[in-house]
C-alpha positions as CSV (number, residue, x, y, z in Angstrom):
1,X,27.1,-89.0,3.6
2,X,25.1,-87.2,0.8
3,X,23.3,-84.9,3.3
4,X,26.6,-83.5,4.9
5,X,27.4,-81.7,1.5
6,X,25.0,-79.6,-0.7
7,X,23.7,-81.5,-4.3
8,X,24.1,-80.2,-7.7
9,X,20.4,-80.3,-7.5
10,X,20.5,-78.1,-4.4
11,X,22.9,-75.5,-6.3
12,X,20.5,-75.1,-9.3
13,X,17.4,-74.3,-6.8
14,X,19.6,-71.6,-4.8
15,X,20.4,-70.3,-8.2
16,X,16.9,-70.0,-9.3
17,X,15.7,-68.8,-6.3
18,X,18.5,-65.9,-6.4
19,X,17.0,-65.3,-10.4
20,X,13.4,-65.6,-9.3
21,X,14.6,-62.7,-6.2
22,X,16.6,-60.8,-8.7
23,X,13.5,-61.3,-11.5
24,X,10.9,-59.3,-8.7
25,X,13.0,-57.0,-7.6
26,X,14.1,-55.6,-11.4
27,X,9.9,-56.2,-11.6
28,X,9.7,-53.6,-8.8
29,X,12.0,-51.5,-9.8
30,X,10.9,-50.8,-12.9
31,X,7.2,-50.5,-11.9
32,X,8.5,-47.7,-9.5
33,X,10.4,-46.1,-12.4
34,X,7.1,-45.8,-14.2
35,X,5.2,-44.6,-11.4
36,X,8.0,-42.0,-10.9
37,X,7.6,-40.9,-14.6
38,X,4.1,-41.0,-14.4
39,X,4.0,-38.4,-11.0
40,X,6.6,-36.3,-13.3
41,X,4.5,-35.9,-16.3
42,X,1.5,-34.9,-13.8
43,X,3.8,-32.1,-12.0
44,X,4.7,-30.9,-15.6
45,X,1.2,-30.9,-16.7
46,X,0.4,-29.1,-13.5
47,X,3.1,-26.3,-13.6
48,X,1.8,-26.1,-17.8
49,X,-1.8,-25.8,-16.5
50,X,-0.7,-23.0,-13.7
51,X,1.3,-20.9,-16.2
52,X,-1.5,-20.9,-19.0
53,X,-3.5,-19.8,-16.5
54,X,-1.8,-16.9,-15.5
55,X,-1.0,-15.9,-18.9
56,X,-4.7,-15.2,-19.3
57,X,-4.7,-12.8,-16.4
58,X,-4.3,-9.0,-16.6
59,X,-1.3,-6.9,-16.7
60,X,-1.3,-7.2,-12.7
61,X,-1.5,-11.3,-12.3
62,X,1.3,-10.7,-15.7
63,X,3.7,-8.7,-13.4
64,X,3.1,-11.3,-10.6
65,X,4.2,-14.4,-13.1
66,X,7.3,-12.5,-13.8
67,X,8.1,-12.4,-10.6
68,X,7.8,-16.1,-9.8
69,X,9.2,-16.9,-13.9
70,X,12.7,-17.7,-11.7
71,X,11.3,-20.1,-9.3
72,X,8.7,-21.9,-12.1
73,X,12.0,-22.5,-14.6
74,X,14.0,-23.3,-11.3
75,X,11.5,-26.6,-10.9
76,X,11.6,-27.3,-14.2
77,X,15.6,-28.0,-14.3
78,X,15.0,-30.0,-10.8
79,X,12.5,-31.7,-12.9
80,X,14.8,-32.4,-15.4
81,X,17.5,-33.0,-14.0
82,X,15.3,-35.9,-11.4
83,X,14.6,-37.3,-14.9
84,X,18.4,-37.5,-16.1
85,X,19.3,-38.9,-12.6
86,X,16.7,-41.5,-13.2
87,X,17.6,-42.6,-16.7
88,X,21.0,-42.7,-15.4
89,X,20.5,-45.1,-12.1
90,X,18.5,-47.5,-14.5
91,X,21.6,-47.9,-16.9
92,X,22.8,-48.6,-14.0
93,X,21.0,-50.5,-12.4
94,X,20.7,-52.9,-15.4
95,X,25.0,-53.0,-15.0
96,X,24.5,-53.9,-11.8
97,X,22.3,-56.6,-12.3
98,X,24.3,-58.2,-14.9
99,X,27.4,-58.5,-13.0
100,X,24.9,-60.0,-9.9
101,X,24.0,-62.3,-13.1
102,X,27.8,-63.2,-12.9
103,X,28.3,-64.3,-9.3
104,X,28.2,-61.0,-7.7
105,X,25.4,-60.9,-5.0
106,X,26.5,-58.9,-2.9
107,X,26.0,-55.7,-5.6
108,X,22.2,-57.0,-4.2
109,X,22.1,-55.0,-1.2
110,X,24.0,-52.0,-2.7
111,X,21.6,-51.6,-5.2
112,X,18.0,-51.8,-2.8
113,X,20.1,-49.1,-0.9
114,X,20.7,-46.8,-3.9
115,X,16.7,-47.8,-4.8
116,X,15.4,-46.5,-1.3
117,X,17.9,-43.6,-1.2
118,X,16.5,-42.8,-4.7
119,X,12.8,-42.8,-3.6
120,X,13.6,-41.3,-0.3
121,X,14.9,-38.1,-2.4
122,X,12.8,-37.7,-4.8
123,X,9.5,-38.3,-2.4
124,X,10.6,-35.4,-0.4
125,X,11.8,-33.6,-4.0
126,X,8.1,-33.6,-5.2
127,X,6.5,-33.0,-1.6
128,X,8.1,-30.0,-1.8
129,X,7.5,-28.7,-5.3
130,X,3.7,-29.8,-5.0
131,X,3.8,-27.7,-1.8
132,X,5.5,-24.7,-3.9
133,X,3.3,-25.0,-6.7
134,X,0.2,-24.9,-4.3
135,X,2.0,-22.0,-2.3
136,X,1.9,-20.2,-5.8
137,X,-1.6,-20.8,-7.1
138,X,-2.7,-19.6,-3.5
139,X,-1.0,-16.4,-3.9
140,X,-2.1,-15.7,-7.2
141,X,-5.6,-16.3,-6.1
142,X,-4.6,-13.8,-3.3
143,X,-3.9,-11.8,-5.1
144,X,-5.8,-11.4,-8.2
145,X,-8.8,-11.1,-5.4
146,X,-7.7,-7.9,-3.8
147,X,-7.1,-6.9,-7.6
148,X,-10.8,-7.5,-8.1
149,X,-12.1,-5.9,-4.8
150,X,-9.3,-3.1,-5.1
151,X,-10.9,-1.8,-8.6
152,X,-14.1,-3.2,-9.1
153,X,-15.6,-0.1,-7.4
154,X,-13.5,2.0,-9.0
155,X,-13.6,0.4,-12.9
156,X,-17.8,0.6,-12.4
157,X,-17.8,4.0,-11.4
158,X,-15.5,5.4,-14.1
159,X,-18.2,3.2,-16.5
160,X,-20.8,5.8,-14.9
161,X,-19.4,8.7,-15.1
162,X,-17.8,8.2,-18.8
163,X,-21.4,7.4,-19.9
164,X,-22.6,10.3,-17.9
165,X,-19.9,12.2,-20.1
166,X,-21.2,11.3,-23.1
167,X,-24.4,11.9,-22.8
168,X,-23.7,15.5,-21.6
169,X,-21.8,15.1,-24.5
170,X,-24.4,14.5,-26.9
171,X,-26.8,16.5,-25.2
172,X,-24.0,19.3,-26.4
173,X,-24.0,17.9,-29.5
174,X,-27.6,18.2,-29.8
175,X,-27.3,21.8,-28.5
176,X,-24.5,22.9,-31.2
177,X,-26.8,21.5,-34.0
178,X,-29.9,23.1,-32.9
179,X,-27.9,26.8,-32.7
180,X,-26.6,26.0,-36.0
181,X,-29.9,25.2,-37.6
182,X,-31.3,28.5,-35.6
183,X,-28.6,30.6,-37.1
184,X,-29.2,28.6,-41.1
185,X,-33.0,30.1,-40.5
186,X,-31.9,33.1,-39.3
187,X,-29.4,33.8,-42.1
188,X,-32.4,32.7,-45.2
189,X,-34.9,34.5,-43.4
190,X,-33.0,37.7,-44.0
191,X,-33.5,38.2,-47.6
192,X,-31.0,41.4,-47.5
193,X,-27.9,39.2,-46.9
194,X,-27.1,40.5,-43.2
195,X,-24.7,38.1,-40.8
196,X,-25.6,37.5,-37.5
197,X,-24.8,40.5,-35.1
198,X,-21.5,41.2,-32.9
199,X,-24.1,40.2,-30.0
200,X,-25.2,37.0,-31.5
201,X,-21.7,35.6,-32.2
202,X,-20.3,36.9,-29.1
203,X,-23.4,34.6,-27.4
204,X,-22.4,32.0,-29.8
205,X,-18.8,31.7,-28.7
206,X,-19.8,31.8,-24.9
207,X,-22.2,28.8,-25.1
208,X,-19.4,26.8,-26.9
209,X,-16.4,27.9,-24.8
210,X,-18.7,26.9,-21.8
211,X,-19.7,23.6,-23.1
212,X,-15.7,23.0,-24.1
213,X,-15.2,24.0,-20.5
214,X,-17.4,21.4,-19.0
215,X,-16.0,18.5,-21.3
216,X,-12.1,19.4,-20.0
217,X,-13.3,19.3,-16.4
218,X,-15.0,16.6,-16.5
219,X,-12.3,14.5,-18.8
220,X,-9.5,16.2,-16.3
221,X,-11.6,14.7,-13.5
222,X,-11.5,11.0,-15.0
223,X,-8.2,10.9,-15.3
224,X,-7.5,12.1,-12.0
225,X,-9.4,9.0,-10.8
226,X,-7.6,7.0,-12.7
227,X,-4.5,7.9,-11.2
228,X,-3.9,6.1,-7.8
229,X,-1.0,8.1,-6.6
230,X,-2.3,11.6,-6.8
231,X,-3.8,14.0,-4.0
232,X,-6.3,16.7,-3.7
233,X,-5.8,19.3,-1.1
234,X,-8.9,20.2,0.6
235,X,-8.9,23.9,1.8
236,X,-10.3,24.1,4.7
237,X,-11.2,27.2,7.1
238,X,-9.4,26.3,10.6
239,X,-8.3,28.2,13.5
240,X,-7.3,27.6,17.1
241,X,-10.4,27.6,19.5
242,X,-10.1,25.4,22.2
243,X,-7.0,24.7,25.1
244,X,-7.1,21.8,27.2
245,X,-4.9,21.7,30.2
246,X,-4.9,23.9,33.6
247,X,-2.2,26.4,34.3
248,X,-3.6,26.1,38.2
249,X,-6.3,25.0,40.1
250,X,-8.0,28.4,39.2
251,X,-7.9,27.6,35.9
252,X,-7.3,31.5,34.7
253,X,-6.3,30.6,31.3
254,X,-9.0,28.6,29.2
255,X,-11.1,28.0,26.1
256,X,-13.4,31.2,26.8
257,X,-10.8,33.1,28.2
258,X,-7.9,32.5,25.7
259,X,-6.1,35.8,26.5
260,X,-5.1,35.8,30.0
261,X,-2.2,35.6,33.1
262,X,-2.4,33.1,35.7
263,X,-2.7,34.9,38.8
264,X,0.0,32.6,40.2
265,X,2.5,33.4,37.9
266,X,2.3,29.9,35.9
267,X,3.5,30.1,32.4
268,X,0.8,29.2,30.0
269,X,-0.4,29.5,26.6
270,X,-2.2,32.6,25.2
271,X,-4.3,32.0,21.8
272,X,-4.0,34.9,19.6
273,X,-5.8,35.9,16.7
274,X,-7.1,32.3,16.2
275,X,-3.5,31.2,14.1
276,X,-0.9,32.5,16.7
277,X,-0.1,31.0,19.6
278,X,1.6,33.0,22.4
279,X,3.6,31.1,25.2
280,X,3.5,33.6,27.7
281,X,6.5,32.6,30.5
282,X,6.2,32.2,34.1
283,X,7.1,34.3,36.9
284,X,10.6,34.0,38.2
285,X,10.2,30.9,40.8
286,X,7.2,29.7,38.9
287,X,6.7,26.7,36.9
288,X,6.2,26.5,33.3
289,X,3.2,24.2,32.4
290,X,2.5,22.4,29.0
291,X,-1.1,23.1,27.4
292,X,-2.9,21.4,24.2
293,X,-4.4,23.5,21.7
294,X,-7.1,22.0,19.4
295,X,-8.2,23.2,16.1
296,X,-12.1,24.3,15.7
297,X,-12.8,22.0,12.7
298,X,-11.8,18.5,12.5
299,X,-10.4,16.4,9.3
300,X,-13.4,14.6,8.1
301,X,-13.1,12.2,5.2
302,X,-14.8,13.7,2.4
303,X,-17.8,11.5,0.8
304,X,-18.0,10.5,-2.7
305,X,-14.4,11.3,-4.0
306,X,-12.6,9.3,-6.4
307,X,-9.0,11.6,-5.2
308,X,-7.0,10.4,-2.5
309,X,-8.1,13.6,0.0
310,X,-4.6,15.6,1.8
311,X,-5.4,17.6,4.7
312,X,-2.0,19.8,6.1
313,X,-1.5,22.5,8.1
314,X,2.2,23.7,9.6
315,X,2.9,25.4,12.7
316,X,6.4,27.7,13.1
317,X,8.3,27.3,16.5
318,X,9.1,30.2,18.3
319,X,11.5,29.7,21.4
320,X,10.7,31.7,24.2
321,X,13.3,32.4,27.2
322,X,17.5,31.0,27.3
323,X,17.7,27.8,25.7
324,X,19.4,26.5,28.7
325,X,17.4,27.7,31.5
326,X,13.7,26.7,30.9
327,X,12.3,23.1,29.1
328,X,10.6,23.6,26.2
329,X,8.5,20.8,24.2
330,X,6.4,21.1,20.7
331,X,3.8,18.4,19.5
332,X,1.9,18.6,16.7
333,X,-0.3,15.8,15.2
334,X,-4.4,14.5,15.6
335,X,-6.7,13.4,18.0
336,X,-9.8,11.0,17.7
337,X,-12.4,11.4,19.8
338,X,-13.7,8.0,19.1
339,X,-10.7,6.1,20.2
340,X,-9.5,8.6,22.7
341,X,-6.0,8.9,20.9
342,X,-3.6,11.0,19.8
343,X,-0.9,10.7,17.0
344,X,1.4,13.2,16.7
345,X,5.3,13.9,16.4
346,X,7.5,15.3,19.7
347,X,10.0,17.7,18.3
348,X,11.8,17.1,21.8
349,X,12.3,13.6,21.5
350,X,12.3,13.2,17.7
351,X,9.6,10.3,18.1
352,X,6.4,9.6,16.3
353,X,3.7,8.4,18.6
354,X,0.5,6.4,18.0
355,X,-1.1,6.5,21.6
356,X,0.9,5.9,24.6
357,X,1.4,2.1,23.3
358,X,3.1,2.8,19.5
359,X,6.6,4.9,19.3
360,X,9.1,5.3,16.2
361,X,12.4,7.5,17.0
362,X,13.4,8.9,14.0
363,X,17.2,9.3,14.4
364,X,19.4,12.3,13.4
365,X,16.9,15.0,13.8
366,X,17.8,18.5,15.3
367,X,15.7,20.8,16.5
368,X,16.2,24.7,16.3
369,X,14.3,28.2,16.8
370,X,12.0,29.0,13.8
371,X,11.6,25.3,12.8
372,X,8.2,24.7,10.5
373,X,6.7,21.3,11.8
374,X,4.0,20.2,9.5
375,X,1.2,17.2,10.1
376,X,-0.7,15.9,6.7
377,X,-4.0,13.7,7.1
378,X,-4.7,11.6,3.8
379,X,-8.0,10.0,3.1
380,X,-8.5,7.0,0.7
381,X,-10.9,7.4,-2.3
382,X,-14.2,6.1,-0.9
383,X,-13.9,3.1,-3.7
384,X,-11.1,2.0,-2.0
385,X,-13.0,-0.2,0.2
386,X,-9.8,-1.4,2.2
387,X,-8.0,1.5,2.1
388,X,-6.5,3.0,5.6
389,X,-6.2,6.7,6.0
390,X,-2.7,7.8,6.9
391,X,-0.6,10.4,8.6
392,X,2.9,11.9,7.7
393,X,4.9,14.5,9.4
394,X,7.6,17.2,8.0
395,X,9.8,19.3,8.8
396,X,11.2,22.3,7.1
397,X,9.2,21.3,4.2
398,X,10.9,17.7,3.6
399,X,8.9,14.7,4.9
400,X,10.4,13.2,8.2
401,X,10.0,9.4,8.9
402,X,7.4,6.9,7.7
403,X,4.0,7.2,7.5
404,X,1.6,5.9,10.4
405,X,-1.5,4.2,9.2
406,X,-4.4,5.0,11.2
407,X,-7.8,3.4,11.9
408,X,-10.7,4.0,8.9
409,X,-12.4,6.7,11.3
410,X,-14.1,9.7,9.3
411,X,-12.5,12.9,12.0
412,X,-9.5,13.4,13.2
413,X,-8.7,16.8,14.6
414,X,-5.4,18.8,14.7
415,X,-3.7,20.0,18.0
416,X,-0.6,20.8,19.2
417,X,1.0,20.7,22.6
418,X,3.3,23.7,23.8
419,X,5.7,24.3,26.8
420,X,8.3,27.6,26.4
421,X,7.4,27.6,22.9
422,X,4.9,30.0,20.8
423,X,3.8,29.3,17.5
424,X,3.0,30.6,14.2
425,X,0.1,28.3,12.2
426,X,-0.4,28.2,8.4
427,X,-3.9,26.2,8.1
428,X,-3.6,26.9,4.0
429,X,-6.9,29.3,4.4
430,X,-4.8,31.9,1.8
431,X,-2.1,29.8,0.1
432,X,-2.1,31.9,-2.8
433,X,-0.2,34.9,-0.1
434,X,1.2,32.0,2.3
435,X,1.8,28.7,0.6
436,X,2.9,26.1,2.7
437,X,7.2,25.4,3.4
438,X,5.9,21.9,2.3
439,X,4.8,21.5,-1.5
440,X,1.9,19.4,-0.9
441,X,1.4,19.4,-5.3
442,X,4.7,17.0,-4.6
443,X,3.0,14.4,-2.4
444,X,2.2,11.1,-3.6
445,X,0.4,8.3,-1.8
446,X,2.9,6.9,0.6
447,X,4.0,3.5,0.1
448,X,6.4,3.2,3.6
449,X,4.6,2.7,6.7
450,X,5.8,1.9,11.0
């Protein structure tokens, strides 16, 4: 009859049992807790270790913090608030436990799933800030790198040339001194008191304006180097010289013979006086042909400069015949010979184009008689190790789309393409009697690109 009911022994070892479970699990619980704190105090002493160490970087790696300062403090409230949430669920989890103390065992369950949901969470919480904080450190490293490799060129060649300076500088010095001590010997060796001549001072002044001179140049020319964002037009001597294209099968108008009539009435291009460009019309019947005209001298990047290098010329478009009756097209842009490509800007279409592969329509463009196009080249300073050269177009003197970044070849020569149009070129040989529509003193390195 005893074994059909449970014993008041039987009772007390359920009852311990239920302790001894209730014993390891607060056990576990609390070891996790620690473990928990312990993988919060290492995140906090790894985001304190990250921010010291940018704080020791340069104004660069200073902007860069600032810009991540949002995110940083963001973790740190997660942080905190993970460490609230957890001080809170151990209260209650010690609440909990009492009333299980009490007779309430089925709190038991509820509490293991609040314990994994807990974990759960905050496993996946710190994943994903250690995965922040390592995104962060890597992109610092990025980029304080490319600060390095942008300007370590640049800083050690600014060390030579400002100790070049001042040893010209001294060697002025010197020079100064040793005039002066010429002119003390001069002036006791003349026992009658006379000053040193008209001649002597006028030699005087010369040597010392010169000297000045050479110290303002070169200073002038530092800080220019210093500055990232200015430009140095390069004047260079251009003209027209060579048309590619057929007006027929004759070939009556070409690169020796610039100045002609096809002798089956095609319209064709005429090159005149080596800037101006004369569309001469077909006969009545006859087609109108489009022909490229190349420039004589190329845009070749320029060795040894610290300026970023603009070369710019500007072509005027001339319509020639009714609007309405004949098509008419105007290009103007480079060519490389190396890679067989040509970038340049169709007034027709109002499209950049980067070989036959690239286009960029540029919308809300017109295009009218006596438009100035204008095509600018710009060449990194050779310290710029990764710098691209680029290429920007205008119109009317006011830049028109974004610039194209091109491939770090040394030439690239002008040319423009022509149908029904003539044109009037301003290569900047004389911009002192024809400056350019576009003030290229204006342009800065571009920071937009397709």
């Amino acid at each position: 009859m005893a074994e059909e009911g449970l014993s008041p022994n039987s009772d007390w070892i359920l009852v311990g049992k239920l302790s001894n479970d209730l014993i390891k699990l607060q056990t576990n619980f609390n070891n996790f807790v620690i473990e928990e704190k312990e993988k919060t105090v290492n995140l906090e002493k790894k985001n304190s270790f990250l921010e010291n160490e940018l704080k020791e970087m340069d104004k660069e790696i200073q902007k860069l913090k600032f810009e991540h300062k949002n995110e940083i403090e963001e973790m740190k409230q997660n942080l905190k608030q993970k460490d609230d949430k957890i001080n809170f669920l151990e209260d209650e989890n010690k609440k909990e436990i009492q009333k299980i103390n009490v007779g309430h065992n089925n709190e038991i369950e509820e509490i293991k799933q609040k314990f994994q949901k807990l974990k759960t969470e905050y496993d996946v919480s710190s994943k994903q800030k250690d995965a922040k904080i390592k995104f962060l450190e890597e992109e610092t490293n990025k980029k304080f790198q490319k600060i390095n490799v942008d300007h370590k060129n640049e800083i050690k060649e600014m060390k030579k040339n400002i100790e070049q300076l001042k040893t010209e500088n001294d060697q002025k010095n010197e020079k100064i001194n040793l005039l002066e001590e010429d002119i003390r010997k001069e002036k006791h060796e003349k026992e009658s008191g006379e000053f040193l001549t008209k001649n002597e001072i006028k030699i005087f002044k010369m040597i010392m304006n010169n000297a000045n001179d050479l110290m303002d140049k070169k200073i002038c020319h530092l800080i220019k180097a210093n500055n990232s964002n200015l430009v140095e037009f390069v004047e260079l001597d251009n003209k027209w010289s060579e048309i590619g294209g057929k007006c027929c099968g004759n070939n009556c108008i070409n690169t020796d013979n610039p100045i002609a009539t096809c002798i089956k009435g095609i319209g064709f291009v005429n090159i005149i006086n080596w800037e101006k460009i004369k569309y001469v019309l077909g006969n009545e019947g006859c087609d109108n042909k489009y022909a490229f005209v190349f420039a004589e001298n190329p845009f070749i990047k320029p060795q040894n400069c610290l300026d970023y290098s603009l070369f710019y010329f500007e072509i005027k478009c001339i319509f020639e015949g009714e609007l309405d009756k004949v098509e008419k097209l105007m290009d103007i842009g480079v060519f490389s010979n190396i890679l067989s490509k040509h970038i340049y800007y169709s007034s027709k279409n109002a499209t950049i184009k980067k070989g036959e592969s690239e286009s960029f329509k540029i919308p809300r463009l017109s295009w009218n008689n006596n438009d100035i196009f204008g095509c600018g080249l710009v060449y990194p300073p050779t310290n710029k190790l990764n710098g691209f050269p680029y290429i920007f177009f205008t119109q009317n003197g006011k830049q028109i789309g974004k610039g194209i970044l091109l491939d770090n070849f040394g030439s690239y020569k002008p040319f423009v393409v022509l149908e029904c149009c003539s044109g009037e070129t301003n290569f900047g040989n004389d911009l002192t009697t024809k400056p350019f529509k576009y003030d290229i003193s204006q342009h800065l390195v571009l920071k937009e690109f397709y």
